[in-house]
C-alpha positions in Angstrom: -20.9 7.4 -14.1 -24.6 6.3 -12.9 -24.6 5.0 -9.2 -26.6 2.1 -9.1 -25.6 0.0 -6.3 -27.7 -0.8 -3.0 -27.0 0.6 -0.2 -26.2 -0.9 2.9 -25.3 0.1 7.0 -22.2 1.1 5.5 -23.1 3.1 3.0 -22.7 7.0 5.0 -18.9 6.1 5.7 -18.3 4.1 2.8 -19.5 6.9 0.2 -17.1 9.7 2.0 -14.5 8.0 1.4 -14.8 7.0 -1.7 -16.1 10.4 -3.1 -13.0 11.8 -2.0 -10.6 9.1 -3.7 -12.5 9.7 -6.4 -11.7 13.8 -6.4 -8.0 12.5 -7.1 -8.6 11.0 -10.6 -7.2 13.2 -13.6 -8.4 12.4 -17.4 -6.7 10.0 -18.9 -5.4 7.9 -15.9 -5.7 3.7 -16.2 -7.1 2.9 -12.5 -6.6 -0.6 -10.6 -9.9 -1.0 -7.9 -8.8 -3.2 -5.2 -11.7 -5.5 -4.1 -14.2 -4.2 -1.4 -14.8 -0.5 -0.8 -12.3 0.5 -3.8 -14.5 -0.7 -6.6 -16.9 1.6 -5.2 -14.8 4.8 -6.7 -15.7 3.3 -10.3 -19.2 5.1 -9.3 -18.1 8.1 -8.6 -15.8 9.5 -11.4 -15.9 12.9 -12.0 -18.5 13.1 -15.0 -17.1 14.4 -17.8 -13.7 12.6 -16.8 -12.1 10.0 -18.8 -10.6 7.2 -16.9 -9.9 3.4 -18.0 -10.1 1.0 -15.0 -8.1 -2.0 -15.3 -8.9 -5.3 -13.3 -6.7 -7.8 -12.9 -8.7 -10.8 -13.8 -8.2 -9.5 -17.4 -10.2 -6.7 -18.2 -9.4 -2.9 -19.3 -12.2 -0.3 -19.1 -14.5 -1.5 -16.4 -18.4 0.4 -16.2 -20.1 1.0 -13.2 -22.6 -1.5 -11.2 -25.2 -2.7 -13.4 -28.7 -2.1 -12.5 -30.5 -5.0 -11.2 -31.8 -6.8 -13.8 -29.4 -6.1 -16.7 -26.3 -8.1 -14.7 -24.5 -10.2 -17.4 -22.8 -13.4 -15.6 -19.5 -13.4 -18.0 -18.6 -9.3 -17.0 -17.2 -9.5 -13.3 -14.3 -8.0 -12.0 -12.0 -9.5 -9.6 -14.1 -9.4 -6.6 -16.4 -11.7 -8.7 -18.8 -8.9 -9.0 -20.9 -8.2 -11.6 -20.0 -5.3 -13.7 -20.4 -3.4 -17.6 -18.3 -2.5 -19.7 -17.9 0.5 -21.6 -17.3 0.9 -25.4 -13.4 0.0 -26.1 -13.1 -2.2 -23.2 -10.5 -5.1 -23.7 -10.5 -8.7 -22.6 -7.1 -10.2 -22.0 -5.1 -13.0 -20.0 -3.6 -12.8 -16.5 -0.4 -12.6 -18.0 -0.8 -9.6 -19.8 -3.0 -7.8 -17.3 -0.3 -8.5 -14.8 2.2 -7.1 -17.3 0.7 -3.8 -17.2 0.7 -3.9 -13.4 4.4 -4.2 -13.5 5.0 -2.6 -16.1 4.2 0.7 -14.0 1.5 1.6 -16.9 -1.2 1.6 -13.6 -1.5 5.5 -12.8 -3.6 5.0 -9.8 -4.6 2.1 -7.4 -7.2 2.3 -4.3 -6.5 -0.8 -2.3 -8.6 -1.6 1.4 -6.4 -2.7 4.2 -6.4 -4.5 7.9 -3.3 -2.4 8.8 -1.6 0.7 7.8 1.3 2.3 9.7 3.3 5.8 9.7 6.1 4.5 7.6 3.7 3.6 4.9 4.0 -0.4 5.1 0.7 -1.9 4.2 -0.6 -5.2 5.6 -4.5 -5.8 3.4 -3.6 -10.0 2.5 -3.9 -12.4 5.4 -4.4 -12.7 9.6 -2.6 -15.7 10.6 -4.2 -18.7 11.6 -6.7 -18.1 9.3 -7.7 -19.3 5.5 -6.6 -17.3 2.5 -7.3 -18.3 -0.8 -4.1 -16.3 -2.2 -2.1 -13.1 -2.3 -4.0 -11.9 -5.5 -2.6 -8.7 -7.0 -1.9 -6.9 -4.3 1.8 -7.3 -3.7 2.4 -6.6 -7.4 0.0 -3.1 -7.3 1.6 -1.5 -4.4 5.1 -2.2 -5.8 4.1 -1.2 -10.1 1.3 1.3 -9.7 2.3 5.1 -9.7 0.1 6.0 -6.4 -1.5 4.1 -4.3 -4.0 5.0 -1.9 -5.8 3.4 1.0 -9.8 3.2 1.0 -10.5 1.5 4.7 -12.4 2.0 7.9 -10.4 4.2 10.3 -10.8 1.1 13.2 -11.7 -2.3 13.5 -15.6 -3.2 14.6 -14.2 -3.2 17.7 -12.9 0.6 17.7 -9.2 -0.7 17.7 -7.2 1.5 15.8 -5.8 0.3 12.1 -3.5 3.1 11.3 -0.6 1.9 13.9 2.9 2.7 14.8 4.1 -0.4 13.1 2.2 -3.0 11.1 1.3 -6.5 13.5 0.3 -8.6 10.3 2.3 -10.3 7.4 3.0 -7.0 5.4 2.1 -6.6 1.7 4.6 -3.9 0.7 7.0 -1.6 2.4 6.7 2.2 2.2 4.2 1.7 -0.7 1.2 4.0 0.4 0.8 7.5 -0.3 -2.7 8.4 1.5 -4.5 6.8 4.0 -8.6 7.6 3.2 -11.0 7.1 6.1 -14.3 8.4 7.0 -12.6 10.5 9.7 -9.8 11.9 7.8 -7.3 12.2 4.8 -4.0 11.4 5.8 -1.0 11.5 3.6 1.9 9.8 4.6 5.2 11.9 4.3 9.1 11.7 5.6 8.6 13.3 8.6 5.2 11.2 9.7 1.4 11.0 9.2 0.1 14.2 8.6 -3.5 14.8 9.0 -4.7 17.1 6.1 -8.6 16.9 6.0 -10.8 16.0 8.5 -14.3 14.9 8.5 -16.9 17.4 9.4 -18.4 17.4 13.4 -14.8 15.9 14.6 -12.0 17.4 15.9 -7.9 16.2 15.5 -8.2 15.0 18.9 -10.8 12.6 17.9 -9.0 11.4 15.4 -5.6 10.9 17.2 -7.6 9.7 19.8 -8.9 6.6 16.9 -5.1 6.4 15.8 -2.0 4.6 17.7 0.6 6.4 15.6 1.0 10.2 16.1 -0.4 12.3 13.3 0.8 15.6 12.3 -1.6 18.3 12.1 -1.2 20.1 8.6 -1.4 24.1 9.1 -3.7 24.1 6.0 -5.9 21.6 8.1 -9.6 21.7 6.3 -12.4 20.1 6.2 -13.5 16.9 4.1 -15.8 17.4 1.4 
């Protein structure tokens, strides 16, 4: 697919991350983009790879970012962004989009998050004390999609760390992520703990544990991101 979005401040740590989700895609998969970084991946599919995404608003086989200009008001996805479509893309209800949700027919959904911890739990919906519009579809993705992985920021703007020893905030799902994707690292969450697999070029584990309240577990086959 074409990358057409602008860029922004963002865009150095934003792209690693979502290039590498994107390396995880197989032919063939139905993909749920959570809203935020994750519908960034839709620009970055392998070419030659056949993927469906699916959006929950009611929408099966989203395009990339239009070009500026060619937007079309009635395509958006449900981040309320503007999107395309591409040919064999279905319209449908919330009903029967969230049917294939839990249904388990998702393959493969990216979601962003405030808080991730070592067991796995996510926590990506609300901060107390302050105004949500909804849970949206996030409770039902982590508990009927196949895989889910974690697109976010490795701390908060004000370098706290977000992968933690146990979630602070209302949680979404327990034990529901697989991989935890940041622009420092890839970190796959197993039995035994965190364990750091990839690591972003010019840092060092330390670095990274140093960014991190829980412990992470340095893989032997260690390597960098690419």
């Amino acid at each position: 697919m074409t990358e057409n979005r602008k860029p922004n401040k963002d865009t150095d740590k934003r792209d690693r991350i979502v290039r590498r989700i994107a390396r995880e895609l197989r032919d063939g998969f139905y993909v749920n983009l959570g809203i935020g970084m994750p519908t960034l991946v839709a620009n970055h599919v392998p070419a030659g790879m056949h993927v469906v995404l699916q959006s929950e608003n009611g929408m099966l086989g989203i395009g990339p970012y239009p070009f500026e200009g060619e937007e079309d008001a009635d395509l958006i996805n449900a981040g309320k962004e503007t999107i395309t479509e591409i040919p064999g893309t279905a319209y449908f209800d919330s009903a029967e989009s969230f049917a294939m949700i839990r249904g388990g027919h998702v393959d493969f959904s990216v979601l962003g998050a405030m808080e991730v911890d070592e067991l796995g739990n996510l926590a990506n919906w609300m901060i107390p004390g302050k105004m949500v519009k909804g849970m949206g579809g996030a409770m039902d993705l982590v508990a009927g999609a196949r895989r889910v992985v974690v697109a976010m920021e490795h701390t908060t703007r004000d370098g706290q760390p977000k992968i933690l020893k146990k979630c602070t905030l209302p949680l979404t799902g327990v034990k529901v992520v697989e991989v935890i994707a940041t622009e420092m690292a890839w970190i796959r969450v197993t039995p035994a703990g965190l364990v750091l697999d990839e690591i972003a070029p010019g840092l060092t584990p330390e670095q990274v544990q140093a960014a991190t309240e829980a412990k992470l577990i340095i893989s032997p086959t260690l390597k960098e991101m690419a």
